[in-house]
C-alpha positions as CSV (number, residue, x, y, z in Angstrom):
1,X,-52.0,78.9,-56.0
2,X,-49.2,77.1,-58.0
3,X,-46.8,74.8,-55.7
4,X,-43.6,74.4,-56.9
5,X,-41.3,71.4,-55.9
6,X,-37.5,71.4,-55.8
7,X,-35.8,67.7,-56.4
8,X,-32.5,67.4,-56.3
9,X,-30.4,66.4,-58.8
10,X,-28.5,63.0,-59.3
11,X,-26.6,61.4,-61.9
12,X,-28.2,57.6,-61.6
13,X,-30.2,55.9,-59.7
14,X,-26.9,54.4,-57.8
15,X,-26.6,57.9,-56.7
16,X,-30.1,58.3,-55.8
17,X,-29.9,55.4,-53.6
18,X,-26.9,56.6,-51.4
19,X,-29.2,59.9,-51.0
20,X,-31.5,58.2,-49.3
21,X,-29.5,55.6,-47.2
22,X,-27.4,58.7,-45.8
23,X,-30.4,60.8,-45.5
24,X,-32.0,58.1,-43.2
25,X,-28.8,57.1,-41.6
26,X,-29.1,53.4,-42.8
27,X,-26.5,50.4,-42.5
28,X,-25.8,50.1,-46.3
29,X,-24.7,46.3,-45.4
30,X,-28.4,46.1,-43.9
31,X,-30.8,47.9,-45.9
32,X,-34.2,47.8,-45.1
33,X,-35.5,47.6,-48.7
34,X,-39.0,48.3,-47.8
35,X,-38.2,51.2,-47.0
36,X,-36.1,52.2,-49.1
37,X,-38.1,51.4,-52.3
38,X,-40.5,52.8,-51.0
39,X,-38.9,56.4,-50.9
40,X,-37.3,55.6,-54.2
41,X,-40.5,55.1,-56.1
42,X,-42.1,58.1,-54.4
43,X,-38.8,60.1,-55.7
44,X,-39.1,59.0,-59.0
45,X,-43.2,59.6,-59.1
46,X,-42.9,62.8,-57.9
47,X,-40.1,63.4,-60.8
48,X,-43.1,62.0,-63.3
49,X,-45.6,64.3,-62.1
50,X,-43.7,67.5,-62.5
51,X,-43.1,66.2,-66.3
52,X,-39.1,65.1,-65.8
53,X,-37.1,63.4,-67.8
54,X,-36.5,60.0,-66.7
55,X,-34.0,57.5,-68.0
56,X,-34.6,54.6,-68.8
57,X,-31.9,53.5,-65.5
58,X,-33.9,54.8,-62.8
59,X,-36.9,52.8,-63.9
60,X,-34.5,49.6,-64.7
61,X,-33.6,50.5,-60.6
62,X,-37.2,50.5,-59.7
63,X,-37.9,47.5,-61.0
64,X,-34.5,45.4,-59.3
65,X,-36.0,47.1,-55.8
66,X,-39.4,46.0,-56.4
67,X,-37.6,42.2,-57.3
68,X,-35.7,42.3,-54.5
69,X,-38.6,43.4,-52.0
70,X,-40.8,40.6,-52.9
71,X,-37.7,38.2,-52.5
72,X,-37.5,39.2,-49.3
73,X,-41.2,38.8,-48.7
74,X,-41.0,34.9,-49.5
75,X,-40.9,32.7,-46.3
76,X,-37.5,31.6,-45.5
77,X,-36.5,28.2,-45.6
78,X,-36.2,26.4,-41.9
79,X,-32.5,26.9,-40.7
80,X,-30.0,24.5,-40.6
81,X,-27.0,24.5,-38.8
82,X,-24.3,23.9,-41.2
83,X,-20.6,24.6,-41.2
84,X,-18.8,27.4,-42.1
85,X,-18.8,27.1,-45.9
86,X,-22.4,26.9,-45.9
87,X,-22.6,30.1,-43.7
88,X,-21.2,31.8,-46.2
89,X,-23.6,30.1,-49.0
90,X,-26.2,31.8,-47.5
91,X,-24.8,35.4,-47.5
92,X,-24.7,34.9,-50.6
93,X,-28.0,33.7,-51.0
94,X,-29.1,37.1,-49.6
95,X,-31.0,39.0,-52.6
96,X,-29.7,42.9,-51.7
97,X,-25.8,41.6,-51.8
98,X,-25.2,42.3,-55.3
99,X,-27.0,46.1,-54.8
100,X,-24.8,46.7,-51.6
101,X,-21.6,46.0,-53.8
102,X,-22.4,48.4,-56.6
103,X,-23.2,50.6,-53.5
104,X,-20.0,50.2,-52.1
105,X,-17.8,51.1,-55.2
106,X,-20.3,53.9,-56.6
107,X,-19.6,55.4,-52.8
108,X,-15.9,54.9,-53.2
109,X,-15.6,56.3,-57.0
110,X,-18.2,59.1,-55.8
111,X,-16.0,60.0,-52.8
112,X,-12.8,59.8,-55.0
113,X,-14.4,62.5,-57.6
114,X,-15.5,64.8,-54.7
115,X,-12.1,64.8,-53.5
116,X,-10.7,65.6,-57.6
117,X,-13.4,67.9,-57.4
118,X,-12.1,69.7,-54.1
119,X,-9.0,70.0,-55.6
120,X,-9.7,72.0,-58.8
121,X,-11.9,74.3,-57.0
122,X,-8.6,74.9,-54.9
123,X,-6.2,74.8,-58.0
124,X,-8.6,77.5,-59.5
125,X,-7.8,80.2,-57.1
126,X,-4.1,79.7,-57.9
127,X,-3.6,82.3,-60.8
128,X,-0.1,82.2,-62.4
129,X,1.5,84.0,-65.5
130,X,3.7,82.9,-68.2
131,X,7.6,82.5,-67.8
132,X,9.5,85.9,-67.8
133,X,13.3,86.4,-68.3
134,X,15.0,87.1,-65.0
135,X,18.1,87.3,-66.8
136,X,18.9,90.9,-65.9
137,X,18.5,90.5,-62.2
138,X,20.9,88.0,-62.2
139,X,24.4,89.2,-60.1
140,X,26.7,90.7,-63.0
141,X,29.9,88.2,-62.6
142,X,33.2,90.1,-64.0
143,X,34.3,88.2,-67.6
144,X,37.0,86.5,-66.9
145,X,39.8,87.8,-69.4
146,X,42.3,84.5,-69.7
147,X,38.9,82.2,-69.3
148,X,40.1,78.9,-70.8
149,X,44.0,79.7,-71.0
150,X,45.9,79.3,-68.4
151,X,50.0,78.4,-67.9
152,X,50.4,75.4,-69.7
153,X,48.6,76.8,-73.2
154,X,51.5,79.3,-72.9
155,X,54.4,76.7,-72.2
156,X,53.1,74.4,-75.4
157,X,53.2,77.5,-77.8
158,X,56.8,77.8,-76.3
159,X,57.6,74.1,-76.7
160,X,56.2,74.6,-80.3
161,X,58.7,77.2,-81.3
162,X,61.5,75.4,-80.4
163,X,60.6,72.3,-81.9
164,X,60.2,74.6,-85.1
165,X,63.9,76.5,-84.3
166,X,65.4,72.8,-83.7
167,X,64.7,71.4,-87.6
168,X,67.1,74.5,-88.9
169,X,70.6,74.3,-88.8
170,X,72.1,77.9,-86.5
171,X,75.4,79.3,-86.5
172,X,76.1,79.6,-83.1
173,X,77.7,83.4,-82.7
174,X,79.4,84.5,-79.6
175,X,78.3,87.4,-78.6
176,X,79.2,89.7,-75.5
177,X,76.0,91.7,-75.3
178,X,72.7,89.6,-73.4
179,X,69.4,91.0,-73.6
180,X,67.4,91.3,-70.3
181,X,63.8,90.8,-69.5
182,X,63.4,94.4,-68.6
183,X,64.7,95.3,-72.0
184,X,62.3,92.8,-73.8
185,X,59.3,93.6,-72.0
186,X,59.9,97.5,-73.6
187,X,60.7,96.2,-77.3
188,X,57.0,94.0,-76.3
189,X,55.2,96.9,-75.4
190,X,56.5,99.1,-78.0
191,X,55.4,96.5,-80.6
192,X,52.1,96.5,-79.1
193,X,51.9,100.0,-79.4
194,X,52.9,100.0,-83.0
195,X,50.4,97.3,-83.8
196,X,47.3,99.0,-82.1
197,X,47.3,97.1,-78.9
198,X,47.3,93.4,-80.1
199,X,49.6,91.1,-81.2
200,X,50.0,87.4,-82.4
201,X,52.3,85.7,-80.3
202,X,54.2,83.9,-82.9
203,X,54.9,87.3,-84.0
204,X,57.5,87.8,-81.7
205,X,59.8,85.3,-82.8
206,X,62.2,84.7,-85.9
207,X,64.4,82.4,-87.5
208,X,67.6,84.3,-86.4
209,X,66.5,84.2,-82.8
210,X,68.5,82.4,-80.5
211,X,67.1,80.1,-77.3
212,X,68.4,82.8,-75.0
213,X,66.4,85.7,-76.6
214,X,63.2,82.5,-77.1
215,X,63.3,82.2,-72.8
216,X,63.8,85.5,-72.4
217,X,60.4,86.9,-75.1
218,X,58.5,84.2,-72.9
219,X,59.4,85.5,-69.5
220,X,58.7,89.1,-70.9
221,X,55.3,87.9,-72.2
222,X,54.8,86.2,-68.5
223,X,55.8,89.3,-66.6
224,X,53.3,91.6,-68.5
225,X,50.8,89.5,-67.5
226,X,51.4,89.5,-63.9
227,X,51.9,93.5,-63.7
228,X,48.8,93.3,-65.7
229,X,49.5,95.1,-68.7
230,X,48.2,92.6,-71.1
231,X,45.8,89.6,-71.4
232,X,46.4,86.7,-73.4
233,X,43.4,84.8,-75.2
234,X,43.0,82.1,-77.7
235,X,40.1,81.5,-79.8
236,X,40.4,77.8,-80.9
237,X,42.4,75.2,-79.7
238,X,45.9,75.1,-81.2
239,X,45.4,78.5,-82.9
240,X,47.5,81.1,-82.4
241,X,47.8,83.3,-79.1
242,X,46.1,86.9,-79.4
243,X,48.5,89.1,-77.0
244,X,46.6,92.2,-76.2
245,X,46.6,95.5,-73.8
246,X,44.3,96.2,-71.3
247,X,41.9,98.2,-71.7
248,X,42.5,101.1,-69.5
249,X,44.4,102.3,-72.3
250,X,45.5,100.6,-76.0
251,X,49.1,102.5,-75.7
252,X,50.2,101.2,-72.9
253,X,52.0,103.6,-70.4
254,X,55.7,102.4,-70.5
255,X,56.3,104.8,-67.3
256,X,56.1,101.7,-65.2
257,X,58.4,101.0,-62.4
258,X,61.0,98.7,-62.9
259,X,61.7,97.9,-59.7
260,X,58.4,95.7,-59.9
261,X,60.4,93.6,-62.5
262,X,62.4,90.4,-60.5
263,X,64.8,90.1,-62.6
């Protein structure tokens, strides 16, 4: 009948050791190293019989056990009473110290990987997916029409007009007849109308215009824009203002009523 034995495995005879002193419950700072070489050289004969591979470290470990046993073996010298100092002289005199360090951090870096260890085997049952683009559940936010113009873009095109009417020399010209805002904001829309719905507005203004009729385009252009008839919009700073209808319909229905005008 064919026996079959079952070792387990361990990465170094460091690791091998700290098998043993947990499996017997020993004081690592007081191993019995009888003991304990004892189990490790039956561990590492039993790994020889059943043709394993063994490293040259485990046998480098046997050796450093067996040195340290018969170490221990030798008679002690008488003791002395000494000081403090030489107290700890003789700690360090003790022949398992340097084994019970490299002990100590093997245990520590061992504990450290189990606990790397513990966390992969959680991060692997985290599955995720690549990055998609939530853009279309985003909330739809109106477009604001006049985004980036407001009152004051307006009032410099004005100031800009009549700093251009100023450098030409007018004949002043009496004149009876006064054009209202009402009656601008019609020849507006009917130019809009004409011109498909937009309109440049510099276009509005010529040479032979006075500063009345200047104020009066300006608080037409204003009004349209409250009743909401047209937006206003510039593309680059300084450039010209695009005056255009709303869309709810390019000709824009005139058939307003005047009594929302103020003036």
């Amino acid at each position: 009948m064919k026996v079959t034995y079952k070792l387990e495995a361990f990465e170094g005879p460091l690791d091998l050791l700290l098998h043993l002193i947990d499996k017997n419950e020993l004081d690592i700072y007081n191993i019995p190293i009888k003991e304990i070489t004892d189990q490790y050289l039956s561990y590492v004969q039993a790994m020889q019989e059943l043709e394993l591979e063994i490293t040259s470290e485990f046998l480098v470990m046997a050796a450093t056990l067996l040195s340290i046993k018969s170490k221990m073996l030798l008679p002690k010298p008488p003791v002395i009473e000494f000081d403090e100092y030489f107290d700890d002289m003789e700690d360090e005199l003790d022949p398992r110290s340097e084994l019970v360090a490299k002990l100590i951090e093997y245990r520590k870096y061992k504990s450290i990987a189990d606990m790397l260890r513990d966390k992969e085997v959680e991060r692997s049952l985290v599955y995720t997916r690549e990055p998609e683009d939530l853009t279309p559940f985003l909330p739809h936010v109106q477009e604001n029409p006049v985004e980036g113009l407001d009152v004051a873009d307006l009032l410099f095109a004005f100031q800009r007009t009549l700093r251009k009417l100023a450098n030409r020399n007018v004949v002043a010209r009496i004149r009876r007849d006064e054009i209202s805002v009402k009656d601008r904001i019609r020849e507006v829309v009917d130019l809009l109308k004409i011109r498909g719905g937009k309109l440049l507005f510099s276009k509005l203004f010529d040479y032979e215009m006075t500063r009345e009729e200047i104020v009066v385009t300006f608080l037409a252009i204003l009004e349209l824009m409250k009743m909401k008839k047209v937006v206003c919009h510039q593309h680059k700073l300084f450039e010209d203002i695009v005056i255009q209808a709303k869309e709810e319909g390019s000709d824009i229905d005139t058939q307003f009523s005047t009594d929302e005008i103020d003036y």
